[in-house]
C-alpha positions in Angstrom: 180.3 -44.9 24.7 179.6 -42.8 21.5 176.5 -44.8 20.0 174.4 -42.2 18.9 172.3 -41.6 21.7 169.5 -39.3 21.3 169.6 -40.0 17.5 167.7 -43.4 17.4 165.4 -44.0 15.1 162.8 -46.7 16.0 160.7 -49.0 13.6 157.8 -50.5 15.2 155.4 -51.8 12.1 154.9 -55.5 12.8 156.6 -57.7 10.2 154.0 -58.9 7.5 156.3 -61.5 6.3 160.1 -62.7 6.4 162.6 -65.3 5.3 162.1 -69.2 6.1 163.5 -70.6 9.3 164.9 -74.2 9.1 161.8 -75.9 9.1 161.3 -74.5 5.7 158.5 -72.4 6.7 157.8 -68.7 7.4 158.1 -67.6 10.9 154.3 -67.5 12.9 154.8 -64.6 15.2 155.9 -60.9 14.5 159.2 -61.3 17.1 160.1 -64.3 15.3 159.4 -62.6 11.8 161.4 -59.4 13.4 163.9 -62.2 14.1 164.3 -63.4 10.7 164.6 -60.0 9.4 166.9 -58.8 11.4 169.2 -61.7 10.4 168.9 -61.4 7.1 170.0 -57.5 7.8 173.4 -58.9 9.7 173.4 -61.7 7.0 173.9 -59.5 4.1 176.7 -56.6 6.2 175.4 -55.1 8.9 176.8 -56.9 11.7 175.3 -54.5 14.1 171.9 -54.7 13.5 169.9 -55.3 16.6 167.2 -58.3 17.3 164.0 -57.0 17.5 162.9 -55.4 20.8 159.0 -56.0 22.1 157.8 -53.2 24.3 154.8 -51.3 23.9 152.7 -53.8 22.6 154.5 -54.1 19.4 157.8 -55.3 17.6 160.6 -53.0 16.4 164.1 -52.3 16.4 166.1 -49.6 18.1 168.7 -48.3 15.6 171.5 -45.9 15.9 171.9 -43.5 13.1 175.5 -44.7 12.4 173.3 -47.7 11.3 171.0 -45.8 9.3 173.3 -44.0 7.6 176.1 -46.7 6.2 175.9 -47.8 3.1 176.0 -51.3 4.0 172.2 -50.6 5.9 170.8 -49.5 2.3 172.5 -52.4 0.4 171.0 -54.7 3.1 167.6 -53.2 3.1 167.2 -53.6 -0.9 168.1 -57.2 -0.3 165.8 -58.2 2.6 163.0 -55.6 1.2 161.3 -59.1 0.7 161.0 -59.4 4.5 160.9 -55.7 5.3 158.2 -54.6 7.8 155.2 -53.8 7.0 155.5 -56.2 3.3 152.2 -58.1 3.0 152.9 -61.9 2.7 
């Protein structure tokens, strides 16, 4: 399996804010505001984009460099920059 390995990048900021879920409101916790941003990420063409993982006492996401490096990651970024982590709320 040719993922990458070794070449992960990993975000860990907590998420200061992200999209609505169906209640209409902002997610409360930073896995569900991971969640939502990572979602938004698949939502707008990167189907591989992981969930957020929780180990060390934080939230991030464990991304291959073949994710990092499409084009479709930077188009997705600029359009959930909104929900990026670290963004204040």
């Amino acid at each position: 399996m040719n993922d990458d390995t070794g070449q992960r990048s990993h975000l860990r900021p907590l998420l200061a804010a992200a999209c609505g879920n169906s209640s209409g409101s902002a997610p409360s916790t930073p896995h569900a505001k991971a969640l939502a941003y990572s979602q938004c990420m698949r939502a707008n063409g990167v189907p591989r984009f992981p969930d957020p993982s929780t180990s060390g006492g934080g939230v991030g996401f464990d991304l291959s460099q073949s994710i990092l490096s499409s084009p479709q990651f930077s188009s997705a970024k600029q359009a959930c920059q909104s929900q990026a982590p670290g963004r204040a709320g």
